[in-house]
Biopython code that builds the backbone (N, CA, C, O; Angstrom):
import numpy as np
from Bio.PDB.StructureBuilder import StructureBuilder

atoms = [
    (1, "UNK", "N", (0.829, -1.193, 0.000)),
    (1, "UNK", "CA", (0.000, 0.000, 0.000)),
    (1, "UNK", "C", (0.869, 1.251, 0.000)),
    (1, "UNK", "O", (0.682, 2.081, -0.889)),
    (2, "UNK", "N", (2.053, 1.504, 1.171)),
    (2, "UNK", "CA", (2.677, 2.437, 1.047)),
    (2, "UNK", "C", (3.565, 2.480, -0.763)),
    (2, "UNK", "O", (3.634, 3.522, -1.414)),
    (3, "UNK", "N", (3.862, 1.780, -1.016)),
    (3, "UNK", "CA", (4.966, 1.490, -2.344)),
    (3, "UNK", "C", (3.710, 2.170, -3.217)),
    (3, "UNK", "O", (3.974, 2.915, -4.161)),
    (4, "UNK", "N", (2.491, 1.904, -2.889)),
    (4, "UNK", "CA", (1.374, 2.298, -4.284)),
    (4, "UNK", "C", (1.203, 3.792, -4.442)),
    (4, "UNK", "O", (0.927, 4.448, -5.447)),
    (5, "UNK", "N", (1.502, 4.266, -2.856)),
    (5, "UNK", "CA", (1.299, 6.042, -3.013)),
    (5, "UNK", "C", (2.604, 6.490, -3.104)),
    (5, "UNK", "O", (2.805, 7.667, -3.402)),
    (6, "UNK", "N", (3.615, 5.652, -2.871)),
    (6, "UNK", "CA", (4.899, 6.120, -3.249)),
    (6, "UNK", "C", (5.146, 6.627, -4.578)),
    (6, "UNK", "O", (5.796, 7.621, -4.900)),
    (7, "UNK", "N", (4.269, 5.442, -5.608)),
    (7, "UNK", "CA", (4.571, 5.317, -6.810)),
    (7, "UNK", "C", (3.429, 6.453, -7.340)),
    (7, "UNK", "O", (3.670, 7.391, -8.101)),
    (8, "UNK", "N", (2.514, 6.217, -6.914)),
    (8, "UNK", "CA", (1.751, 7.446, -7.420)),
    (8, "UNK", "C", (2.281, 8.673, -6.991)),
    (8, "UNK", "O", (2.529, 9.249, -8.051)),
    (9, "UNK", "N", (2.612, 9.437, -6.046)),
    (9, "UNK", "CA", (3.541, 10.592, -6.163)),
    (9, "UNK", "C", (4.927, 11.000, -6.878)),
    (9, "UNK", "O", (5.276, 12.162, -7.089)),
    (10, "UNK", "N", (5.617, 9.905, -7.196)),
    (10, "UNK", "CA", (6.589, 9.788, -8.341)),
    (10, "UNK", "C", (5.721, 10.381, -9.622)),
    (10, "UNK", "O", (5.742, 11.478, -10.180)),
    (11, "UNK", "N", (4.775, 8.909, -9.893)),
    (11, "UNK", "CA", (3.913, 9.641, -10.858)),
    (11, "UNK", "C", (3.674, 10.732, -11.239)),
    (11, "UNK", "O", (3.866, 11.048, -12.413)),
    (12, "UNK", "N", (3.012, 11.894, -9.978)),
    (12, "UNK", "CA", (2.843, 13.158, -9.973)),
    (12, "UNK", "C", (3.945, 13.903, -10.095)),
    (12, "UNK", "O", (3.721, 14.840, -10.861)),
    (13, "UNK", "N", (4.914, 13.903, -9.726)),
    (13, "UNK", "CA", (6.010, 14.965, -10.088)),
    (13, "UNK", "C", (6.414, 14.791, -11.665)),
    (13, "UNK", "O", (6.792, 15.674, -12.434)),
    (14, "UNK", "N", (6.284, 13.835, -11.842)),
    (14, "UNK", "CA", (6.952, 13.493, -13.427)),
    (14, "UNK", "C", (5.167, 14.055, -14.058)),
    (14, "UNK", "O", (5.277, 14.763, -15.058)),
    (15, "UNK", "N", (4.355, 13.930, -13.813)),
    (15, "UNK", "CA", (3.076, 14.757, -14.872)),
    (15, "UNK", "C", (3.382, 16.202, -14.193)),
    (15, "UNK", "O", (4.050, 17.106, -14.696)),
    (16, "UNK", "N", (2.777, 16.202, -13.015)),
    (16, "UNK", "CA", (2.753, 18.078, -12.692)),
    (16, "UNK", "C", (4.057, 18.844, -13.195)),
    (16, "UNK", "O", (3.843, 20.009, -13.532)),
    (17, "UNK", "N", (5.351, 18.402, -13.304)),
    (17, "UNK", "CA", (6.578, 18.942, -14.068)),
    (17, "UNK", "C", (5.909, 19.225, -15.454)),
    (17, "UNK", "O", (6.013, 20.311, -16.024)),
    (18, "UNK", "N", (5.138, 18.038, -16.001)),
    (18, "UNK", "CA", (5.260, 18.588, -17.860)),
    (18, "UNK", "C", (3.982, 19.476, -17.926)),
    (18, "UNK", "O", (3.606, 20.030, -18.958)),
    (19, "UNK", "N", (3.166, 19.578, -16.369)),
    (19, "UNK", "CA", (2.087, 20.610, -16.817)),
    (19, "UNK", "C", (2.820, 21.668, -16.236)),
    (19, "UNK", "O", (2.445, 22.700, -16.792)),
    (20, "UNK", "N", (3.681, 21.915, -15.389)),
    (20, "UNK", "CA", (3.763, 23.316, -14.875)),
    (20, "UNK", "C", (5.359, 23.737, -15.424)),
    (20, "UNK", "O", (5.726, 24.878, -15.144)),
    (21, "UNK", "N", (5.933, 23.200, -15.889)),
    (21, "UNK", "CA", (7.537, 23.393, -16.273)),
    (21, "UNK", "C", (7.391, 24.222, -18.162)),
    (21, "UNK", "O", (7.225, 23.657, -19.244)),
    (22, "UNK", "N", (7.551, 25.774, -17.811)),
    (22, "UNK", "CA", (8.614, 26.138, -18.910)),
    (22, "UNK", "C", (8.923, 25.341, -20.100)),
    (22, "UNK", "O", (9.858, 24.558, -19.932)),
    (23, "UNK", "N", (8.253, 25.338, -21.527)),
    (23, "UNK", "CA", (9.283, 24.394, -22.260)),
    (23, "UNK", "C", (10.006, 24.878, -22.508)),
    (23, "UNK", "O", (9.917, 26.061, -22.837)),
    (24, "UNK", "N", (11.551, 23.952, -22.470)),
    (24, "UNK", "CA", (12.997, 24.285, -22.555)),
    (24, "UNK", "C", (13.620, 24.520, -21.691)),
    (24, "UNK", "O", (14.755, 24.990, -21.782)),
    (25, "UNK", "N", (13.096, 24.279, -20.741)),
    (25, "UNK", "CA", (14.044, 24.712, -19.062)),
    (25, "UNK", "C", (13.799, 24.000, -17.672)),
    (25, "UNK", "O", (12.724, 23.610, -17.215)),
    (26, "UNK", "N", (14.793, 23.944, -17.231)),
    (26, "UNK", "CA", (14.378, 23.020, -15.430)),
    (26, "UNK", "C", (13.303, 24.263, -14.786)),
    (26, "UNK", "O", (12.981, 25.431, -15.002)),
    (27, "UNK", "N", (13.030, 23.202, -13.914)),
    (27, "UNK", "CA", (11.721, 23.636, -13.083)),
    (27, "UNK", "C", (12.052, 25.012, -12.432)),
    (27, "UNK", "O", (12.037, 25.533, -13.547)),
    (28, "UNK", "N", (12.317, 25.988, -11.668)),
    (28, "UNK", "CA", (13.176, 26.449, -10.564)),
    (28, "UNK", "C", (13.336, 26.159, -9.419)),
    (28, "UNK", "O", (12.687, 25.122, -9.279)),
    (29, "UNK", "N", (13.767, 26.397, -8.539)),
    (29, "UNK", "CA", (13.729, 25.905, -7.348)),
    (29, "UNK", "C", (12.603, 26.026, -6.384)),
    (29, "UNK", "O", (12.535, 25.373, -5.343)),
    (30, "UNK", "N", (11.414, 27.205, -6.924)),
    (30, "UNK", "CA", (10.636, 27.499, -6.044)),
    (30, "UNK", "C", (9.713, 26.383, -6.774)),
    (30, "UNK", "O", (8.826, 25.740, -6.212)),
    (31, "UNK", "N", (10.117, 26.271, -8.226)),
    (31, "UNK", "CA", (8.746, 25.499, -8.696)),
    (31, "UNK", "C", (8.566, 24.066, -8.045)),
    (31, "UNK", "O", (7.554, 23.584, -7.537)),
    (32, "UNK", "N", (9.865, 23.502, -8.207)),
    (32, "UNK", "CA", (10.251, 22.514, -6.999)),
    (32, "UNK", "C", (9.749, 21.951, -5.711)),
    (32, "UNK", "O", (9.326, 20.819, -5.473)),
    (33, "UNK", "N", (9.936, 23.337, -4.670)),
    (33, "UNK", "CA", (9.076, 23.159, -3.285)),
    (33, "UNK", "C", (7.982, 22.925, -3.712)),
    (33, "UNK", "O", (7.481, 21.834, -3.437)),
    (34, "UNK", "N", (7.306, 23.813, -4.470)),
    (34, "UNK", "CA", (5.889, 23.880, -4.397)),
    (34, "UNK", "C", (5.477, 22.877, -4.908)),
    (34, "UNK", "O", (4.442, 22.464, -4.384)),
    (35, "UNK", "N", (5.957, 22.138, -5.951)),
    (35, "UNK", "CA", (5.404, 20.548, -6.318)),
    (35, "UNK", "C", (5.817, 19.473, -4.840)),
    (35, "UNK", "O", (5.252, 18.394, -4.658)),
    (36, "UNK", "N", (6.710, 19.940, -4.058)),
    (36, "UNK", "CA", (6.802, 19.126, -3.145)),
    (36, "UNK", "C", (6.112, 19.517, -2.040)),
    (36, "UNK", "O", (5.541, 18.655, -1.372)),
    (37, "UNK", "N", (6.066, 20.577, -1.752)),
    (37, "UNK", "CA", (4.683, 20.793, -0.423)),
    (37, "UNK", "C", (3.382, 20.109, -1.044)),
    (37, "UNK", "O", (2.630, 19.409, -0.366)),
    (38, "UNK", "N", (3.157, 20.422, -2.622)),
    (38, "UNK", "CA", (1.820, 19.922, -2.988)),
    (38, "UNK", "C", (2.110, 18.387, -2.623)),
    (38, "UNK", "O", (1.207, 17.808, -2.020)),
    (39, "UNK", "N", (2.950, 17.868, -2.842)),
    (39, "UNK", "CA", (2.556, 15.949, -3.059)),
    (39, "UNK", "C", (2.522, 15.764, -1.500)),
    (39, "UNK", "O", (1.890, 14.721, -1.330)),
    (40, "UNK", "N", (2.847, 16.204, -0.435)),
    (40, "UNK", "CA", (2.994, 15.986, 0.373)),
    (40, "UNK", "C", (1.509, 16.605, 1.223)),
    (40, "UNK", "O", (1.152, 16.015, 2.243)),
    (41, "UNK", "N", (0.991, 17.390, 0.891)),
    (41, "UNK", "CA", (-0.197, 18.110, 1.283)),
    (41, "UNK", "C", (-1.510, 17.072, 0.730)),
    (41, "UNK", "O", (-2.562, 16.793, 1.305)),
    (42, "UNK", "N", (-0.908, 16.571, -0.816)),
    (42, "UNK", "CA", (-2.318, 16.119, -1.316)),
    (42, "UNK", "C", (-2.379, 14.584, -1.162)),
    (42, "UNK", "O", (-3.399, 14.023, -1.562)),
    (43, "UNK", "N", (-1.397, 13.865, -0.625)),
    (43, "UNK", "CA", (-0.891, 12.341, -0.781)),
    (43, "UNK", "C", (-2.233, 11.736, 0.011)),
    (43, "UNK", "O", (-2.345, 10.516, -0.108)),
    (44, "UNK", "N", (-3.249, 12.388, 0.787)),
    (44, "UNK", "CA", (-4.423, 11.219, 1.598)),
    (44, "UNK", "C", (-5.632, 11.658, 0.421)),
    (44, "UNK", "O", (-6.643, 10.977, 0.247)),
    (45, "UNK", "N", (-5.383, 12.691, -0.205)),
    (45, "UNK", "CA", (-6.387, 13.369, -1.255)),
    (45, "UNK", "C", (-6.504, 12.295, -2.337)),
    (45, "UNK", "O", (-7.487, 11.587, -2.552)),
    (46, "UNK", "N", (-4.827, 12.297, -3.260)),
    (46, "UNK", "CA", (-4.574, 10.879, -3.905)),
    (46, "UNK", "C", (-5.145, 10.025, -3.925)),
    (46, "UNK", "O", (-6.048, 9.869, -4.747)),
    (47, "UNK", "N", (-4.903, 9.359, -3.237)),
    (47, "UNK", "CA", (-5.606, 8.284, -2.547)),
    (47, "UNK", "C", (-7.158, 8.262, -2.745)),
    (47, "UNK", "O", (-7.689, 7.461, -3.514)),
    (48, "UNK", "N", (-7.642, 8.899, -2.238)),
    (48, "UNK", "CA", (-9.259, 8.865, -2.023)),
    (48, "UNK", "C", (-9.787, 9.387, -3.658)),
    (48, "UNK", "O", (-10.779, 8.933, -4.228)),
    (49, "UNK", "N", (-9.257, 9.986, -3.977)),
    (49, "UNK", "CA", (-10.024, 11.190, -4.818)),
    (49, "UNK", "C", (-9.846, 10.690, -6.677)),
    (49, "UNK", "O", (-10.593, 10.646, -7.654)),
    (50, "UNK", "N", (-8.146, 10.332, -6.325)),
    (50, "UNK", "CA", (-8.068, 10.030, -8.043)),
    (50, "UNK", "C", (-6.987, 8.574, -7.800)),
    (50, "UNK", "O", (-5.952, 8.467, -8.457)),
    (51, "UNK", "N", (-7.347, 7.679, -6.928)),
    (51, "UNK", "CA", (-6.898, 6.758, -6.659)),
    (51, "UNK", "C", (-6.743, 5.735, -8.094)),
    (51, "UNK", "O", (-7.723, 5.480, -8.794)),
    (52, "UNK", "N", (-5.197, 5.148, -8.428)),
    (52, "UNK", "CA", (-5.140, 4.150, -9.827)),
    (52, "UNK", "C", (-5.190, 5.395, -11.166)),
    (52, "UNK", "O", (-5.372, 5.217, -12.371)),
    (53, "UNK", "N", (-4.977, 6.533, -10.479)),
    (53, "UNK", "CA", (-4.761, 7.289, -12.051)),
    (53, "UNK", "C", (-3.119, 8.077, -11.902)),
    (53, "UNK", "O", (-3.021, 8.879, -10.974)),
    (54, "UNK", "N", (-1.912, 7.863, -12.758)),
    (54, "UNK", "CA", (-0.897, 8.011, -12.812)),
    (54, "UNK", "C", (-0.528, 9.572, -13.730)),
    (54, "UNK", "O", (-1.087, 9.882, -14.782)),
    (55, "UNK", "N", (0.412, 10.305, -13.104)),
    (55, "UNK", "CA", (1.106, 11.150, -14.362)),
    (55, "UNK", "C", (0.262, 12.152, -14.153)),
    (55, "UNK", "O", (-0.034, 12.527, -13.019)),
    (56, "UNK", "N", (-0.358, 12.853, -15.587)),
    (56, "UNK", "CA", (-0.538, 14.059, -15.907)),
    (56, "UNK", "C", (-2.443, 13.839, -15.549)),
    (56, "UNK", "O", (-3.080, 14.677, -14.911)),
    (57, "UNK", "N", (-3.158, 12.343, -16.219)),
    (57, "UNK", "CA", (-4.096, 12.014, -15.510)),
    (57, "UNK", "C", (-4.719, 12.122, -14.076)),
    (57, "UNK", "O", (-5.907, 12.267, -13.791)),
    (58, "UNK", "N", (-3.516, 12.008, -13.147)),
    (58, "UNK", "CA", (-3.384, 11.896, -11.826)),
    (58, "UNK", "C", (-3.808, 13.687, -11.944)),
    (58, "UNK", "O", (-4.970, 14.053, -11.768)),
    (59, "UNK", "N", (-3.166, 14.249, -12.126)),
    (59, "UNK", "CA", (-2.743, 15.621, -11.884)),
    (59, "UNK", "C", (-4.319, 16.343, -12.233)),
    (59, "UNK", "O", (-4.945, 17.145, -11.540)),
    (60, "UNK", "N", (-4.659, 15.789, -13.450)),
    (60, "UNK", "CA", (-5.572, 16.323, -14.071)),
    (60, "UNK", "C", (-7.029, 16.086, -12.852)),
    (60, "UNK", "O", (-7.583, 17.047, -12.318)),
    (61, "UNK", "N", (-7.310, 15.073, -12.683)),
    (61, "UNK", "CA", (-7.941, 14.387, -11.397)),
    (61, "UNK", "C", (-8.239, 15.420, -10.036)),
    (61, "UNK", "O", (-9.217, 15.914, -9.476)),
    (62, "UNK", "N", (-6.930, 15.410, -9.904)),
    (62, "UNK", "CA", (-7.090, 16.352, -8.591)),
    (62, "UNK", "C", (-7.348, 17.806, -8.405)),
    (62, "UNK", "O", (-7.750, 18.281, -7.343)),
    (63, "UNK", "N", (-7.034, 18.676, -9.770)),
    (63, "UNK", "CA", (-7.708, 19.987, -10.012)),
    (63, "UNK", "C", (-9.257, 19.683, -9.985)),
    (63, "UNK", "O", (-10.102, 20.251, -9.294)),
    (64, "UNK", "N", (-9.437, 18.677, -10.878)),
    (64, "UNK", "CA", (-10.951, 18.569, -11.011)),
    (64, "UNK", "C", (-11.525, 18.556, -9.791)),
    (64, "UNK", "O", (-12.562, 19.210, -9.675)),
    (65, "UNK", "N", (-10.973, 17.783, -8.536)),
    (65, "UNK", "CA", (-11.984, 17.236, -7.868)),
    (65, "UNK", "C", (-11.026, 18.439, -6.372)),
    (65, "UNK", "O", (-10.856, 17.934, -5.262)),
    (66, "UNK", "N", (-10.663, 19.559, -6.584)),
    (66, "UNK", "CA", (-9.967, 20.615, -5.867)),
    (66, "UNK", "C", (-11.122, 20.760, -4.662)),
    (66, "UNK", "O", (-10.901, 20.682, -3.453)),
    (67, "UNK", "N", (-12.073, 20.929, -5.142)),
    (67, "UNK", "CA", (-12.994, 21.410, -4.108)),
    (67, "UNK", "C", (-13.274, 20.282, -3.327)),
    (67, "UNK", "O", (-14.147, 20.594, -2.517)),
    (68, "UNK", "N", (-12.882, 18.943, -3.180)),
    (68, "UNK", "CA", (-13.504, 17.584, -2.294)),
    (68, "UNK", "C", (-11.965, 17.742, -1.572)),
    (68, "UNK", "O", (-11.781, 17.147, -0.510)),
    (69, "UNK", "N", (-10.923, 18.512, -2.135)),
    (69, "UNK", "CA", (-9.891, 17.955, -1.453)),
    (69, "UNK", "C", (-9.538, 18.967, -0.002)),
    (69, "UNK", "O", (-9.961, 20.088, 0.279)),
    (70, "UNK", "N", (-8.858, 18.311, 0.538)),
    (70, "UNK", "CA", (-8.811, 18.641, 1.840)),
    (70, "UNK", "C", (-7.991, 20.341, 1.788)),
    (70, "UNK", "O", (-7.265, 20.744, 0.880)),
    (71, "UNK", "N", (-8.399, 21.121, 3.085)),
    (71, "UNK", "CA", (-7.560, 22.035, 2.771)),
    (71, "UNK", "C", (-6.416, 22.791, 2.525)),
    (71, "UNK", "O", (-6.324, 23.877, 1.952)),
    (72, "UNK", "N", (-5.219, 21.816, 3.223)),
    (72, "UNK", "CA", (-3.704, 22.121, 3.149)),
    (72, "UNK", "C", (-3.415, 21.627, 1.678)),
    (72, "UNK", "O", (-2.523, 22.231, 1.083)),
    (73, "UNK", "N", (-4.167, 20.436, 0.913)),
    (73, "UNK", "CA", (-3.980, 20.353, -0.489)),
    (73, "UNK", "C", (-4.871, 21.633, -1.411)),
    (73, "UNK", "O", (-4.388, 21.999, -2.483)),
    (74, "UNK", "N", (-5.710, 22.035, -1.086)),
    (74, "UNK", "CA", (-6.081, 23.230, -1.647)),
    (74, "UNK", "C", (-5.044, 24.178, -1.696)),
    (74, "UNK", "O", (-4.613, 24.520, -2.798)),
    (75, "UNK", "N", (-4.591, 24.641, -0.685)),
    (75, "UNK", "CA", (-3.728, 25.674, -0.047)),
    (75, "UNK", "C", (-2.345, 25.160, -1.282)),
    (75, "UNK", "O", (-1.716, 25.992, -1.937)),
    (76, "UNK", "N", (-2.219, 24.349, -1.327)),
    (76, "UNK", "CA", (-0.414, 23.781, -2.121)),
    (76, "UNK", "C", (-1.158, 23.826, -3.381)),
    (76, "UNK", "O", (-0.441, 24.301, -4.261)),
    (77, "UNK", "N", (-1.877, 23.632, -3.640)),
    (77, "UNK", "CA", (-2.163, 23.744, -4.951)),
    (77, "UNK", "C", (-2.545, 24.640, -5.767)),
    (77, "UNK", "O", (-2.451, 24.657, -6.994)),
    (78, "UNK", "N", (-3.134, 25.652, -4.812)),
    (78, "UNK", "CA", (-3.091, 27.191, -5.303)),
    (78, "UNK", "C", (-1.878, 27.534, -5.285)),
    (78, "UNK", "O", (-1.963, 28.752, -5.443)),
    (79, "UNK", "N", (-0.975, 27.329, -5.215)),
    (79, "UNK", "CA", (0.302, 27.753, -5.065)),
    (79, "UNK", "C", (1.806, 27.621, -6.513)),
    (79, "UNK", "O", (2.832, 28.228, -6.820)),
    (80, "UNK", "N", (0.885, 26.256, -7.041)),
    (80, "UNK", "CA", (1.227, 26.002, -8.129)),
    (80, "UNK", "C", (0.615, 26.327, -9.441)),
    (80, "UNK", "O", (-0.544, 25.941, -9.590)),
    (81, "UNK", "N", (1.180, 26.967, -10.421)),
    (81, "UNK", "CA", (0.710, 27.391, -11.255)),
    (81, "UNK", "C", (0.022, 26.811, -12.490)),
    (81, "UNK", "O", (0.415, 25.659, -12.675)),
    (82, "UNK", "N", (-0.863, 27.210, -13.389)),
    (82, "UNK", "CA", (-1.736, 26.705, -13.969)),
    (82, "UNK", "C", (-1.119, 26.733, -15.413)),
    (82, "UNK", "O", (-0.198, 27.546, -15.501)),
    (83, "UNK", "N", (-1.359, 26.146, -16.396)),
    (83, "UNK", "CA", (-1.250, 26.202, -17.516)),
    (83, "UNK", "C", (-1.757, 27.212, -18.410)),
    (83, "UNK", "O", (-2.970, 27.223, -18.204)),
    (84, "UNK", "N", (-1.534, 27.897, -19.118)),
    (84, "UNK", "CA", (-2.147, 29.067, -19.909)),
    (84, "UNK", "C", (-3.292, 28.525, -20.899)),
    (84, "UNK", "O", (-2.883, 27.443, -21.321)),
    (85, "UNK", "N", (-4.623, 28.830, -21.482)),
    (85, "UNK", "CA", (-5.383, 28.210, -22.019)),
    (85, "UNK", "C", (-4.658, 28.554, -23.504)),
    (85, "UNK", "O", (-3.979, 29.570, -23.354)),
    (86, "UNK", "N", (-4.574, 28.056, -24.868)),
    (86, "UNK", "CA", (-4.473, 28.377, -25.865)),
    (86, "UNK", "C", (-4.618, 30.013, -26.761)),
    (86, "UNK", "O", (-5.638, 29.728, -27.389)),
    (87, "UNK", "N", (-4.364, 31.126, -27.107)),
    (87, "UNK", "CA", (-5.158, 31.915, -27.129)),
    (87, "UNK", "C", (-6.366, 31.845, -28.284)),
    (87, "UNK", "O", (-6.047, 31.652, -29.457)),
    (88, "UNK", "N", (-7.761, 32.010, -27.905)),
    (88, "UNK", "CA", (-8.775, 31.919, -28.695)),
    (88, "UNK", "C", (-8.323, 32.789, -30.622)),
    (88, "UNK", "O", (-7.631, 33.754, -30.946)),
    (89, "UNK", "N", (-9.352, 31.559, -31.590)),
    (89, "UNK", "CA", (-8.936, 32.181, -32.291)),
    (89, "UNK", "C", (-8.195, 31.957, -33.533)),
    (89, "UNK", "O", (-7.802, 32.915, -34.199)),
]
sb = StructureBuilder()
sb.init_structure("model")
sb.init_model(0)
sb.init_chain("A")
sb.init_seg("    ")
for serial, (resi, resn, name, xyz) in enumerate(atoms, 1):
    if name == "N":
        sb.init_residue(resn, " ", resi, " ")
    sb.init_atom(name, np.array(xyz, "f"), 0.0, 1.0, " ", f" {name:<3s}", serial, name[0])
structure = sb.get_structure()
């Protein structure tokens, strides 16, 4: 059980990196913490909320379901930044 949320937070850093990372450049260091306060804030959220979904899926999961999640994962996750929508057009 522990190895399964292990692996699912691996998961998450390797998707939330390709949604929140700059193309062409490392993360920064703040972008860093903040993916790591988030996995660490949202890891009982995981679990419950988008449990068996890996990566960018995983990631995608837990914005959706932001409002069921607890509040210190709210809190880390506002913290991390969003993807820009396409511009219309």
């Amino acid at each position: 059980m522990k190895l399964t949320i292990a692996l699912a937070l691996a998961a998450l850093t390797i998707g939330g990196s390709a949604l929140a990372q700059p193309p062409g450049g490392p993360p920064s260091p703040e972008m860093q913490a903040a993916r790591q306060a988030m996995m660490q804030a949202c890891s009982a959220d995981l679990k419950t909320l988008c449990d068996g979904k890996q990566g960018r899926e995983m990631m995608m999961c837990l914005r959706e379901n932001e409002a069921k999640a607890s509040q210190p994962c709210k809190d880390a996750l506002a913290k991390l930044p969003r993807r820009q929508p396409p511009p219309a057009g």
